[in-house]
C-alpha positions as CSV (number, residue, x, y, z in Angstrom):
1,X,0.0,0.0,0.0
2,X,1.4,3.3,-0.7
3,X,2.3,6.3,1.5
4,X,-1.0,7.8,0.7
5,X,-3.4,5.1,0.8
6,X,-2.5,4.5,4.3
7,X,-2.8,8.0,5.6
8,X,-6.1,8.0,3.8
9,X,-7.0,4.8,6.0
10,X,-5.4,6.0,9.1
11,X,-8.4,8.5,8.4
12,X,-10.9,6.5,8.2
13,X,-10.2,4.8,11.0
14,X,-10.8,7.6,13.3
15,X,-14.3,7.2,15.1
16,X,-17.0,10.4,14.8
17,X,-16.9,12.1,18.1
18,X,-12.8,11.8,18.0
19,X,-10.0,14.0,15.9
20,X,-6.3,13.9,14.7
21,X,-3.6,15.9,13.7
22,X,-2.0,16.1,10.8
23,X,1.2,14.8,12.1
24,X,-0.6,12.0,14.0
25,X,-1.4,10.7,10.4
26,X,1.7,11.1,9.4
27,X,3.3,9.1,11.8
28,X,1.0,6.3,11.8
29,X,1.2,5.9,8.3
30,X,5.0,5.7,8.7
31,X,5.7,9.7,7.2
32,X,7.4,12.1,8.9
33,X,5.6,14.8,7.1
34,X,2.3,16.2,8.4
35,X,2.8,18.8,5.3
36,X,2.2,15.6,3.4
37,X,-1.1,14.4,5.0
38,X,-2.2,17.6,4.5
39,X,-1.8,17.3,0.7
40,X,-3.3,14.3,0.6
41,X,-6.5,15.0,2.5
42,X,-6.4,18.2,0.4
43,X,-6.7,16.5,-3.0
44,X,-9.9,14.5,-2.3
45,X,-12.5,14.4,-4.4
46,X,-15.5,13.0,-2.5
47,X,-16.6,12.5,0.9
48,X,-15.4,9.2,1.5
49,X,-13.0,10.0,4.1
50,X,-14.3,12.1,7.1
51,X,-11.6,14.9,6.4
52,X,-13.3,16.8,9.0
53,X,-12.2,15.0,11.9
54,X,-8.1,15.9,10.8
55,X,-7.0,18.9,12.5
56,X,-3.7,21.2,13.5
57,X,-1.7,20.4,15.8
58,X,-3.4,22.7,18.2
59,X,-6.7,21.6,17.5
60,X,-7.4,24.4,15.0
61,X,-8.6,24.2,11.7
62,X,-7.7,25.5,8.2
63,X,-9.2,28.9,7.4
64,X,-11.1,28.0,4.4
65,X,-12.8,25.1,6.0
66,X,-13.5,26.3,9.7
67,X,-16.9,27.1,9.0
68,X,-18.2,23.6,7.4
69,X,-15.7,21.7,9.9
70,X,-17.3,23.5,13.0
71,X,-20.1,21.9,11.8
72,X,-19.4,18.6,10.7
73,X,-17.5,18.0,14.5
74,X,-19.9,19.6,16.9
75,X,-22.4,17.3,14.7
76,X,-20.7,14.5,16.6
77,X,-20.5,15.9,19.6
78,X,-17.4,17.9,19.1
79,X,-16.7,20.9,21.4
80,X,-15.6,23.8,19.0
81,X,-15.0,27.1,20.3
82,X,-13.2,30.0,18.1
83,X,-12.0,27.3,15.8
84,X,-10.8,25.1,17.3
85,X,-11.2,21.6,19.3
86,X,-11.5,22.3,23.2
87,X,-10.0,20.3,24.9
88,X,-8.2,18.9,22.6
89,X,-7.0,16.4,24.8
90,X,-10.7,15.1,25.4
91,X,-11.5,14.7,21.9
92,X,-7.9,13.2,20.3
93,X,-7.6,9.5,19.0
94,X,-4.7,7.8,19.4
95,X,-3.9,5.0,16.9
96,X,-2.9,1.8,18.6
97,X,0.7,0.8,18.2
């Protein structure tokens, strides 16, 4: 499987109500680049992979999608204030492994 395909199951994987960084893809799909997740979720083309639950490192999200990724996470259950995840501790998955 190739660098991409896993970071776009790593994704998937992620249960609703939960949220990852960037770099946590990265590393458990074996990268050390969170630039490169990022490029990868970013050239999607459907809604197959819940994109949404991907954040920044700090819990914040991407200008140009804040508004529909407020949405789509406090949907779940999500606590969003100012654009971000808070606590981002409460809501983080960690990958096994």
């Amino acid at each position: 499987m190739v660098l991409a395909e896993r970071m776009l199951e790593m994704v998937r994987s992620v249960p609703a109500g939960r949220v990852v960084s960037y770099g946590d893809i990265a590393a458990a799909a074996g990268s050390p680049s969170a630039r490169l997740a990022g490029t990868v979720l970013s050239a999607l083309a459907d809604d197959s992979v819940p994109w949404h639950r991907v954040v920044k490192a700090d819990g914040r999200f991407a200008a140009h999608l804040a508004d529909t990724q407020t949405a789509l996470l406090r949907a779940e259950g999500v606590w969003v204030e100012d654009g971000r995840v808070v606590p981002l501790t409460r809501f983080r998955h960690r990958f096994d492994g």
